[in-house]
C-alpha positions as CSV (number, residue, x, y, z in Angstrom):
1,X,19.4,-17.1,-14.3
2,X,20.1,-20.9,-14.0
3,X,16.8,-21.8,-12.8
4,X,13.1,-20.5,-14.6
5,X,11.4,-20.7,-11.6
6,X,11.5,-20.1,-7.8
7,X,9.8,-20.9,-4.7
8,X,8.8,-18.3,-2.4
9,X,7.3,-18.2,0.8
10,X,5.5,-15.0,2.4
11,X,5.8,-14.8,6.4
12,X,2.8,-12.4,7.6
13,X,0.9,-13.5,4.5
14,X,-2.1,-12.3,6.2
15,X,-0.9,-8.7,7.1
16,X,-1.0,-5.3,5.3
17,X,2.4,-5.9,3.1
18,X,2.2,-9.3,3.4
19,X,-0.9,-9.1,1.2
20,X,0.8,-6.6,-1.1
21,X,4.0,-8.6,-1.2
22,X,1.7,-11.2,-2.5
23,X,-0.1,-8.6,-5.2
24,X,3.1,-7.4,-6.2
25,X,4.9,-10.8,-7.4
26,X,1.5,-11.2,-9.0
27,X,1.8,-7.5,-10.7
28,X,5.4,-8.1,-11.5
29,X,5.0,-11.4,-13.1
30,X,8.1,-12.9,-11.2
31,X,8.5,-16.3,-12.4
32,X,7.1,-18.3,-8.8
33,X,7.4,-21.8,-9.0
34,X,5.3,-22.9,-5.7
35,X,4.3,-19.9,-3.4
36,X,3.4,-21.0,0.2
37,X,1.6,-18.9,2.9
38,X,3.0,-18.6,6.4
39,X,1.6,-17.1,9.2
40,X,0.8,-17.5,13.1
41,X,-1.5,-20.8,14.8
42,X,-4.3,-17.9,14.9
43,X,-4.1,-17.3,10.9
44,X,-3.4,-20.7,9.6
45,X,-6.0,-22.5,7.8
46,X,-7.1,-19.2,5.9
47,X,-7.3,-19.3,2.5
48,X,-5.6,-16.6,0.0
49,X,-4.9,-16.7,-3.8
50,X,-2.1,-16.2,-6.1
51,X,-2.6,-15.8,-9.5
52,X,-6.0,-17.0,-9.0
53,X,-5.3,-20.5,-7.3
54,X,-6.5,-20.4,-4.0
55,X,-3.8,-21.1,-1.2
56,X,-3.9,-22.3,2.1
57,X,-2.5,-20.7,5.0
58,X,0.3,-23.3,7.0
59,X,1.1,-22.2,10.4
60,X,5.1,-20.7,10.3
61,X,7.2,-23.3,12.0
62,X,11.2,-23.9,11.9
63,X,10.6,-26.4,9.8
64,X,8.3,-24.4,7.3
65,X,11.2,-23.8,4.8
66,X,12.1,-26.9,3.2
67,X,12.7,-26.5,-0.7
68,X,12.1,-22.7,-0.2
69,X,14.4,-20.6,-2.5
70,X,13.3,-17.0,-0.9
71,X,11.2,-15.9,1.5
72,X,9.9,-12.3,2.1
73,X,8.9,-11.6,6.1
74,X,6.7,-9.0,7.2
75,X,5.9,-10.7,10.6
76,X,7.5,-8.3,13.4
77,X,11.1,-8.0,14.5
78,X,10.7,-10.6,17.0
79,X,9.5,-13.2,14.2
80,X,12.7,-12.3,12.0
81,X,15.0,-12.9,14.6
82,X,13.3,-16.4,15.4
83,X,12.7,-17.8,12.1
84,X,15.1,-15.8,9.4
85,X,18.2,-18.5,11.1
86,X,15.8,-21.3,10.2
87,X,15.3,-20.5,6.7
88,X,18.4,-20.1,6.1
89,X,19.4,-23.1,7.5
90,X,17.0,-24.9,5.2
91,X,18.2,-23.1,2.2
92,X,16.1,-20.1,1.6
93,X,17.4,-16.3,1.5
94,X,15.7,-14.1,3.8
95,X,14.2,-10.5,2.7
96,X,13.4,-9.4,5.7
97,X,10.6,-6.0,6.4
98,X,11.4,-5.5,10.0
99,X,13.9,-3.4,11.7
100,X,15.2,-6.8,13.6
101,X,18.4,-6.7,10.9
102,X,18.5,-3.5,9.8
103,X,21.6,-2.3,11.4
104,X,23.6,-5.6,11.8
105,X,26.7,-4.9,10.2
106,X,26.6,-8.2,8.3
107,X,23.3,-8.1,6.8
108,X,23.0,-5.8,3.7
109,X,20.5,-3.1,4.2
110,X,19.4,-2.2,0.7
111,X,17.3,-0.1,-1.7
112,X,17.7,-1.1,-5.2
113,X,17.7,2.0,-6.9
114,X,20.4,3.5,-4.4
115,X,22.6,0.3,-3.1
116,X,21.7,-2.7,-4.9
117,X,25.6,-3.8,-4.9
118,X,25.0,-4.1,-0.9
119,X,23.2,-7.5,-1.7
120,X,25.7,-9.7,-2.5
121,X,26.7,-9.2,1.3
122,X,23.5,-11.6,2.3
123,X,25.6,-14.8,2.0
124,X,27.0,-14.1,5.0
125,X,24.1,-14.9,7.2
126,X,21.4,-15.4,4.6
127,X,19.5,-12.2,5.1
128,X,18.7,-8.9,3.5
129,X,16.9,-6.3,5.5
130,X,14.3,-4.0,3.7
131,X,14.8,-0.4,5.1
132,X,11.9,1.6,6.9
133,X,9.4,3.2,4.5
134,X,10.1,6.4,5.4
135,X,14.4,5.9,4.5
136,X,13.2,4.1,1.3
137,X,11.5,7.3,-0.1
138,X,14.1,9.6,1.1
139,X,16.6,8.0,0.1
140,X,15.7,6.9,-3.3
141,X,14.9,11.0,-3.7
142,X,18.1,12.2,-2.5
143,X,20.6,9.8,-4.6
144,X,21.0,11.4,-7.4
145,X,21.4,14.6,-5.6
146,X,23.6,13.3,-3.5
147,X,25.7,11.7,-6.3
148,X,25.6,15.3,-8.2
149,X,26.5,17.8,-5.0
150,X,27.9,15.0,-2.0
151,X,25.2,16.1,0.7
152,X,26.2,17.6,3.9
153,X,23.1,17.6,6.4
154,X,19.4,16.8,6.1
155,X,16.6,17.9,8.0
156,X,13.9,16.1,7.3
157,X,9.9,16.1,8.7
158,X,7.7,13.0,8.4
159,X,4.1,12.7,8.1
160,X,3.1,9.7,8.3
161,X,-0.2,7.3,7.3
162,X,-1.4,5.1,9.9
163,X,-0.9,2.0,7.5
164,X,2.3,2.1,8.3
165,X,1.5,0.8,11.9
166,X,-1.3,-2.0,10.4
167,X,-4.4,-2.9,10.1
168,X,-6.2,-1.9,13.5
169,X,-4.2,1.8,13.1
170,X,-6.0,2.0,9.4
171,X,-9.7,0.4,11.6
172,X,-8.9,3.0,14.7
173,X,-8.9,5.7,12.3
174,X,-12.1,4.7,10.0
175,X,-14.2,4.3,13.5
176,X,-13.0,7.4,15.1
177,X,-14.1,9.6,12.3
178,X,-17.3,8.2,12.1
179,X,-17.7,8.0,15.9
180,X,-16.9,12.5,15.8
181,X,-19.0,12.6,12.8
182,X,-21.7,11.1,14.6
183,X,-21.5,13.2,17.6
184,X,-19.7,10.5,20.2
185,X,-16.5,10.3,22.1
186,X,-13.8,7.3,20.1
187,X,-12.2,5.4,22.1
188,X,-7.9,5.2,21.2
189,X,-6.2,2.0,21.9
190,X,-3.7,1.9,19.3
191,X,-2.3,5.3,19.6
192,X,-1.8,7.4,23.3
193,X,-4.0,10.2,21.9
194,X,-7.1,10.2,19.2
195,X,-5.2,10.3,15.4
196,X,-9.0,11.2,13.7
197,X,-8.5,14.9,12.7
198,X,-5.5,15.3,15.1
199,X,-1.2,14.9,14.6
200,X,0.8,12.9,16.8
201,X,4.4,14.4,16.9
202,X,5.4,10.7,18.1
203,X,6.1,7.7,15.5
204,X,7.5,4.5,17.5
205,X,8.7,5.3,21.6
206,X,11.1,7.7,22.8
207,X,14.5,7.3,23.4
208,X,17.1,8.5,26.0
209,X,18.1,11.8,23.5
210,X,14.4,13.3,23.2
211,X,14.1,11.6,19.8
212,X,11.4,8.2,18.7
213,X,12.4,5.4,17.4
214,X,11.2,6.5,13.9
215,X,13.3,9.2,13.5
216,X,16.6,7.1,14.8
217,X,15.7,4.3,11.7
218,X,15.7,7.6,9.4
219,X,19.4,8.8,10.6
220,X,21.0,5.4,11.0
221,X,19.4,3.8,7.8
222,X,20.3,6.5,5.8
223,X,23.9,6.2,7.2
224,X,24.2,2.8,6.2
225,X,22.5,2.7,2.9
226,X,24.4,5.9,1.6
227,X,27.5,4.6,2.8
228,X,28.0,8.0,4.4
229,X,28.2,10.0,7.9
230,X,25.9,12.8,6.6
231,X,24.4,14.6,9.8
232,X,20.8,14.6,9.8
233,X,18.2,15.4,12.1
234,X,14.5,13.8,12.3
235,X,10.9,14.6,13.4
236,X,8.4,12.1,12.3
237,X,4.8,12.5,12.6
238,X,1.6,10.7,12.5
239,X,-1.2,12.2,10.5
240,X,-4.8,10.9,10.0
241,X,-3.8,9.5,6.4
242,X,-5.1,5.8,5.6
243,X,-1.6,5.5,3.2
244,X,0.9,7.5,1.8
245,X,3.8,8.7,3.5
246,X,5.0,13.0,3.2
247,X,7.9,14.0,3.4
248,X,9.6,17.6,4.1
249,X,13.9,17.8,3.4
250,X,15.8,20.4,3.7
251,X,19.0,19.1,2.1
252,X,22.6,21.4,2.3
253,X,25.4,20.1,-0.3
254,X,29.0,20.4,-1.0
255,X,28.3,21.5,-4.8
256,X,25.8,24.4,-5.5
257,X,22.5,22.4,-6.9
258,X,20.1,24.6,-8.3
259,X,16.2,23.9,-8.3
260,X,15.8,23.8,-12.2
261,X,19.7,21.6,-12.2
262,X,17.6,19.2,-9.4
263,X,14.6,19.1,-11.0
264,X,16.4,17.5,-14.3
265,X,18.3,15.3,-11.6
266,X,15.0,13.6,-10.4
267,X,13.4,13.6,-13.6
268,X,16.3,11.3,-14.8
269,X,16.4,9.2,-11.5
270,X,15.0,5.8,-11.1
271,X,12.2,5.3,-9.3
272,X,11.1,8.6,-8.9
273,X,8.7,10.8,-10.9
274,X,8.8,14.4,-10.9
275,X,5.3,16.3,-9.8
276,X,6.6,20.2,-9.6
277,X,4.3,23.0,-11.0
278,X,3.2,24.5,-7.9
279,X,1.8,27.7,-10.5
280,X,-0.9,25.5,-11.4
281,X,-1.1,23.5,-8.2
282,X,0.6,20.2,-9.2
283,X,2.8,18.5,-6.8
284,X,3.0,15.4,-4.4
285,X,-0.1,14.3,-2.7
286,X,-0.6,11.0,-0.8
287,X,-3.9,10.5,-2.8
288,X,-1.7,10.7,-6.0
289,X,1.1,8.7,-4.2
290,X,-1.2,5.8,-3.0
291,X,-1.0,2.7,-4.9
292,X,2.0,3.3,-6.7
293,X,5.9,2.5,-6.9
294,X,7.2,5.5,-8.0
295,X,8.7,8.1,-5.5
296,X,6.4,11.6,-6.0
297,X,9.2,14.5,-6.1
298,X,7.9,18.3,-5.8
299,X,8.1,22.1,-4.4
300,X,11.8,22.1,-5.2
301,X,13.0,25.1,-4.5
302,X,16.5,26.8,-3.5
303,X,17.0,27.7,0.3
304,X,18.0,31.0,0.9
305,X,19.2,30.7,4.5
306,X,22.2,28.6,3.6
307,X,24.7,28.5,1.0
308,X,23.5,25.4,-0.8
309,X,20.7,24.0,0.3
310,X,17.3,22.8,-1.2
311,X,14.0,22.2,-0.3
312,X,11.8,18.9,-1.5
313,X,8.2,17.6,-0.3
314,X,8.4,14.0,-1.2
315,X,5.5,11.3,-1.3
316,X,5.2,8.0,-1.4
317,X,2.6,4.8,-1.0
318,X,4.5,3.0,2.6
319,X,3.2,-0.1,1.9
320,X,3.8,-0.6,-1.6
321,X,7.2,1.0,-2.4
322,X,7.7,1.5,1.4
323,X,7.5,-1.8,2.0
324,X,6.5,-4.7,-0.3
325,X,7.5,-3.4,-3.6
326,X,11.0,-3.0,-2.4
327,X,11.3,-6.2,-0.9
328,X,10.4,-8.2,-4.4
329,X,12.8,-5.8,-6.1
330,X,15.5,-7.0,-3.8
331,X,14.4,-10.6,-4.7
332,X,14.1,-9.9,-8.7
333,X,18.5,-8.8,-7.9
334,X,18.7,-11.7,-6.1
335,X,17.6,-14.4,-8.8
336,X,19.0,-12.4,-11.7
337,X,22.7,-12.1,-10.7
338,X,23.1,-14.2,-7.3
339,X,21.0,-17.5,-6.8
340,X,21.9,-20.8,-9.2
């Protein structure tokens, strides 16, 4: 690194990852020079800390990233597409949470522990996208399998914790479960139908093909990131979970992979920790999941229906690792081997 210290600005400082993007440059000690607080006219003027300073909230503007080295968004796709040009502009790379860049072919769409060679591609327009939460955990679990055996299709089923549509998803669920358990009708306003003790088999609007928009970011992220055409197939789900995304893949491979030869595989991977003993009731949970980086890895088992295939449950927190976690990662690549 040619400089000790960077200055960073968070766009949606006042939103669910924005607040853990904040918590994790504070966990991870990265070396922040000044940190500035964006968000929208409505949130401006609030007051958030970092590293115990208290810091004021400045209204995002075009003109809001002078002297900025990086900024992390998590504002909405809409906001990316507006304001990422503008930092750039003034100087500052873009690490961008939304799915407004995901698929541009000249913005790098990365996971450091799969692609992290995929970032030097961000000079071209001064952007790298951060994938959706539910890729990040997939893919992050399948790469060393996919480096061992080269894998053919996935099948995979999401079930998915309301944090990963915000704050009044994670409030709709808290009141409805307290409006049943108190004998009354809940009203649902940010969902079609009532998530409290229900699932929804919808995550994001349907398309032309039958499928949402979830489960298209699954197949066309994972394309990208593995640098692959593997066919896959999608079905997300929302469950009444506050956080923690689940995850059910069915992989099939080129090269036989046993259970006990994938289970050494994960165990060995980066970013993932294996959680397998199903004889004594020990494998991925959201509640073990929640708050964490690591990617929870479990049931592993060998499919019988096909020649090679293998079955995982994978967990892992969305807005930490799905989201935040993986954005400052990004930026700790970014001043190590990229930025003067």
């Amino acid at each position: 690194m040619s400089k000790k210290c960077w200055n960073i600005a968070v766009v949606g400082a006042t939103g669910t990852v924005g607040e853990q993007m904040i918590e994790c440059l504070e966990e991870r000690n990265f070396p922040v020079g000044k940190i500035t607080y964006l968000a929208s006219s409505l949130n401006a003027g609030n007051v958030l800390e970092f590293n115990g300073k208290a810091v004021a909230v400045e209204e995002l503007k075009h003109d809001s990233f002078e002297g900025i080295d990086i900024a992390l968004f998590s504002a909405g796709g809409q906001c990316a597409r507006e304001f990422c040009p503008s930092a750039w502009k003034s100087g500052a790379v873009c690490i961008d949470n939304s799915s407004a860049w995901r698929m541009d072919p000249e913005v790098p769409l990365v996971v450091p522990e799969v692609n992290p060679q995929a970032i030097v591609g961000f000079s071209k327009k001064g952007i790298i996208a951060n994938p959706n939460g539910s890729t990040i955990q997939m893919v992050v679990a399948l790469k060393p399998l996919h480096d061992y055996g080269s894998i053919k299709r996935i099948v995979v089923s999401t079930y998915q914790a309301v944090s990963g549509t915000g704050k009044r998803a994670v409030d709709e669920l808290h009141t409805q479960v307290v409006e049943l358990l108190n004998a009354r009708i809940p009203d649902s306003e940010v969902y079609p139908h009532r998530i409290a003790f229900n699932c929804l088999p919808q995550v994001g609007s349907f398309h032309d093909n039958g499928s949402t928009g979830e489960e298209m970011k699954i197949v066309n992220e994972t394309r990208k990131i593995m640098e692959s055409d593997i066919k896959i197939t999608a079905t997300a789900v929302r469950v009444p979970v506050f956080y923690g995304h689940s995850e059910s893949i069915n992989i099939e491979t080129e090269k036989k992979i046993s259970a006990e030869k994938a289970r050494e595989l994960i165990s060995q991977a980066p970013g993932c920790e294996l959680v397998d003993d199903p004889a004594n009731q020990i494998y991925p949970m959201a509640l073990d999941a929640a708050g964490q980086d690591l990617i929870h890895v479990g049931r592993i088992r060998e499919d019988d229906s096909i020649e090679n295939g293998l079955n995982l449950w994978v967990v892992a927190d969305n807005i930490r690792k799905g989201a935040a976690t993986n954005a400052v990662q990004i930026a700790e690549i970014l001043i190590e081997k990229y930025l003067k």
